[in-house]
C-alpha positions in Angstrom: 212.9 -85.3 -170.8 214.8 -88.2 -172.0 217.2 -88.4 -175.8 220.1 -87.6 -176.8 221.3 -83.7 -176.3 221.7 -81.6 -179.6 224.4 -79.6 -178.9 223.7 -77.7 -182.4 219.9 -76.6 -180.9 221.0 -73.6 -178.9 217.1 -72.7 -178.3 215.9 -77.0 -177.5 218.8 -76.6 -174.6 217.3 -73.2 -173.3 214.0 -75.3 -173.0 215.2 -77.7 -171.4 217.2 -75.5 -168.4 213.8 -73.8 -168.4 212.9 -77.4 -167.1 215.3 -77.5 -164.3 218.1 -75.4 -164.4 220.8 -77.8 -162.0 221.3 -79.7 -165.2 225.3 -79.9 -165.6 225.3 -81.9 -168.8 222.9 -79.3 -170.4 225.0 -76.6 -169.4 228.4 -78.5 -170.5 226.2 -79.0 -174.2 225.4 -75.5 -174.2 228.5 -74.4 -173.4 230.2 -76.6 -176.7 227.9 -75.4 -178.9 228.9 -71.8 -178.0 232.1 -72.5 -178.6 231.4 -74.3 -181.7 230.0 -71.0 -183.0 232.8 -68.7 -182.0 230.9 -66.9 -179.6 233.3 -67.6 -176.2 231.5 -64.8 -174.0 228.3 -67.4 -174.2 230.5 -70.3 -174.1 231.9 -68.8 -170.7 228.6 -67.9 -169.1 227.8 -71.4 -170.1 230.5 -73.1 -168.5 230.6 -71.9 -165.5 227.1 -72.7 -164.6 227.9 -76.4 -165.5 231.5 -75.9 -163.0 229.2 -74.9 -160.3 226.5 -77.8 -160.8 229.3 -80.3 -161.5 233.1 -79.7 -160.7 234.0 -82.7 -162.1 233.5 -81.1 -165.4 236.3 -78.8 -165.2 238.8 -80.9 -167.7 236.0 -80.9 -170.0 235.3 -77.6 -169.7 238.7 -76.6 -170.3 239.1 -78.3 -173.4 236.5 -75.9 -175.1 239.5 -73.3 -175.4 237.1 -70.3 -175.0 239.1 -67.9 -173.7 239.6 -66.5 -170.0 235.9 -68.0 -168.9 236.8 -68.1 -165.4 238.2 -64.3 -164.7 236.0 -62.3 -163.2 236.6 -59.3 -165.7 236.6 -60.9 -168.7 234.0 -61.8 -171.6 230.6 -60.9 -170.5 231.4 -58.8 -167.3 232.6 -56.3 -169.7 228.8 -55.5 -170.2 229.0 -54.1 -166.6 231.1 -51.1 -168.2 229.5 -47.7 -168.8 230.9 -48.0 -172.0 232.3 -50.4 -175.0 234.2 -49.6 -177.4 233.0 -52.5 -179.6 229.9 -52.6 -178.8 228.6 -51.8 -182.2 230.3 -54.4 -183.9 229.4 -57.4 -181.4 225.7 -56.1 -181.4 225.3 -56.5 -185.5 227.7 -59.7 -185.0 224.5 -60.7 -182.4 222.1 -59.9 -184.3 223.2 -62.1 -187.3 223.1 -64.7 -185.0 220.1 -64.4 -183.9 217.9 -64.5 -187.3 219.9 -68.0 -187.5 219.0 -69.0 -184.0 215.5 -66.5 -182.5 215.4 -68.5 -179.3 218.8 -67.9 -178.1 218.2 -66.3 -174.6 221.3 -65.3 -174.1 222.3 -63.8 -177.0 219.1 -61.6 -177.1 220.6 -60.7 -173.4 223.7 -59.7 -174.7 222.2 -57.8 -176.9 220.3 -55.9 -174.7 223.0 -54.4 -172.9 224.9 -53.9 -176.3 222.1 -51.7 -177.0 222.1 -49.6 -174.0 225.1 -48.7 -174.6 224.2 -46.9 -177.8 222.3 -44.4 -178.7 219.5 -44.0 -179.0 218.5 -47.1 -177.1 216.5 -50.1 -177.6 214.2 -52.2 -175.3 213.4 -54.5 -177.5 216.0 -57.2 -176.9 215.2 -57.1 -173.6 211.7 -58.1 -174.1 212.9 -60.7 -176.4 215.2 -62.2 -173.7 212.3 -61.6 -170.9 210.3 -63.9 -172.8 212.8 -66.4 -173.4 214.2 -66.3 -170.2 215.0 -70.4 -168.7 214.3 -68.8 -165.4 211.9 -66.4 -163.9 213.2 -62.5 -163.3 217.3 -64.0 -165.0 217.1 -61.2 -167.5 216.4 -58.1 -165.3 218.7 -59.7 -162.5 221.6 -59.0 -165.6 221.1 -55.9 -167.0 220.3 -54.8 -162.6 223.8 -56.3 -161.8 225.6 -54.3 -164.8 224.1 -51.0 -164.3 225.3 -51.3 -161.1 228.7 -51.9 -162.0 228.5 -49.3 -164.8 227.5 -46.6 -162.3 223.9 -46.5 -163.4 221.9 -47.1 -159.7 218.6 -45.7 -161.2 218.5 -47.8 -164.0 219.2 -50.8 -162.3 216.4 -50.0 -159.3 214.2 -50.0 -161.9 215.4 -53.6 -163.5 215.8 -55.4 -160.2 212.4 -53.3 -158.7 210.5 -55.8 -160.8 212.0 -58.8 -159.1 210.7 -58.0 -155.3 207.4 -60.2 -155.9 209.0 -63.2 -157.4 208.5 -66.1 -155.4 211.2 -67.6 -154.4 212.8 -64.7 -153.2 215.7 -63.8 -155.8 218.5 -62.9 -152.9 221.2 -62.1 -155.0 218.9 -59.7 -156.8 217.8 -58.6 -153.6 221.5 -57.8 -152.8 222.0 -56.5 -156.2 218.8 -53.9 -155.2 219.7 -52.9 -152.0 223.3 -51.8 -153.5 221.7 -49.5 -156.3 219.2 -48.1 -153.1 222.1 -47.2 -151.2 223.6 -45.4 -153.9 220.7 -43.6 -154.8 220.2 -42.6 -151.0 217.0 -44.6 -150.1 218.2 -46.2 -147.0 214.7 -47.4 -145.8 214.4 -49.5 -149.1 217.8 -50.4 -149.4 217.5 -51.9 -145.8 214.4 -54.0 -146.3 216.4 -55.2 -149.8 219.0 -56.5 -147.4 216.9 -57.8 -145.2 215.3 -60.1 -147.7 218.7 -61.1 -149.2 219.8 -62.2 -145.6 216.5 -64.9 -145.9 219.0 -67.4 -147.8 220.8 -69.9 -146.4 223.6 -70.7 -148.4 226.5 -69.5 -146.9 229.2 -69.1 -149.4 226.3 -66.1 -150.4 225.8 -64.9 -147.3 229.2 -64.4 -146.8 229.3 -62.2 -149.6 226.3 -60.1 -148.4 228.1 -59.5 -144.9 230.7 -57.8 -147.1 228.5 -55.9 -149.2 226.6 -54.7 -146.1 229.6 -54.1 -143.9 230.9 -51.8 -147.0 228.0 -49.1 -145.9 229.0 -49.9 -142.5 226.4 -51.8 -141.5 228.7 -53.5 -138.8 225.6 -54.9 -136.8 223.8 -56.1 -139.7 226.8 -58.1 -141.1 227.5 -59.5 -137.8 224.7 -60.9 -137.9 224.4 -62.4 -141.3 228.3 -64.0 -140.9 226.5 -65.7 -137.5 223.9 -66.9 -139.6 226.3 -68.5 -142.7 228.6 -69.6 -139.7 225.8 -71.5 -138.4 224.3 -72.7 -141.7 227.5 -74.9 -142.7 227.5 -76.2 -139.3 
């Protein structure tokens, strides 16, 4: 797609990662916009997907003044809690934004989880961002990887369940899966979850699978994945 980006079209940018998703300019537009609208946990998520597609763009990137976007336990990795004390009040802030801007994927994500974490809960976003979603299976991987972290291993077997059939193989949701199965105590699934996580062959991922399968002590299993990331950057 050619023109000029709009950073003040949250929903045209969406489209166009649903194009191609390794687009860093997109993501560094997305991320401005975000920030233009005071919402930093977006602006964050944003951001660091146009830092991993382009690392030149980190002076950029810090300019935006969003916050602690790079810490691993800040803004939107709070979602991974069992529980939020705000979560009401960024769920109606969410939801305001949303009837100004319907085709905001990642807002309708957010919301989502906000959601679960009341009672009683919703689906709803979560069909909303399904459908919106700039990449196949993005939305269950989410909400898999935060009911994880909250505790929740049935819930998120059921989210990341869904993603075993997409095509390419999701590993990190694969990883993500295999976690939850060990937790729940199904050690034949939780194995063949692994096993198609270890299919990738980028090894900065595959380094942290090793750990993740070591953890369970899986010693013979990790081996071999570090041999295979040791050998991929060769």
């Amino acid at each position: 797609m050619t023109g000029t980006l709009d950073e003040n079209d949250v929903a045209k940018l969406w489209q166009r990662l649903g194009e191609s998703a390794t687009q860093p300019t997109v993501w560094l537009a997305l991320a401005r916009s975000y920030a233009g609208q005071g919402l930093p946990w977006q602006a964050g998520y944003a951001a660091r997907q146009a830092l991993r597609f382009d690392a030149a763009l980190a002076p950029s990137l810090q300019a935006l003044d969003i916050g602690p976007w790079q810490e691993a336990t800040a803004g939107d990795a709070l979602l991974g809690r069992a529980a939020l004390p705000e979560a009401a009040a960024l769920a109606e802030r969410f939801i305001a934004r949303l009837k100004a801007c319907p085709g905001d994927w990642l807002t309708w994500l957010y919301l989502a989880r906000l959601q679960e974490m009341q009672a009683p809960p919703s689906d709803d976003a979560l069909q909303q961002a399904r459908a919106l979603e700039p990449v196949p299976g993005e939305s269950l991987h989410w909400m898999g990887g935060w009911r994880l972290n909250a505790g929740d291993a049935q819930g998120a077997i059921a989210a990341l369940s869904g993603l075993q059939d997409i095509r390419p193989v999701r590993f990190g949701s694969m990883m993500y899966l295999g976690g939850a199965l060990l937790r729940a105590g199904n050690i034949a699934a939780a194995e063949k979850a692994f096993a198609r996580a270890s299919q990738s062959n980028n090894p900065d991922f595959l380094l942290t699978l090793s750990a993740r399968v070591y953890a369970p002590n899986y010693w013979q299993e990790a081996i071999a994945v570090l041999q295979k990331a040791v050998q991929t950057r060769l």
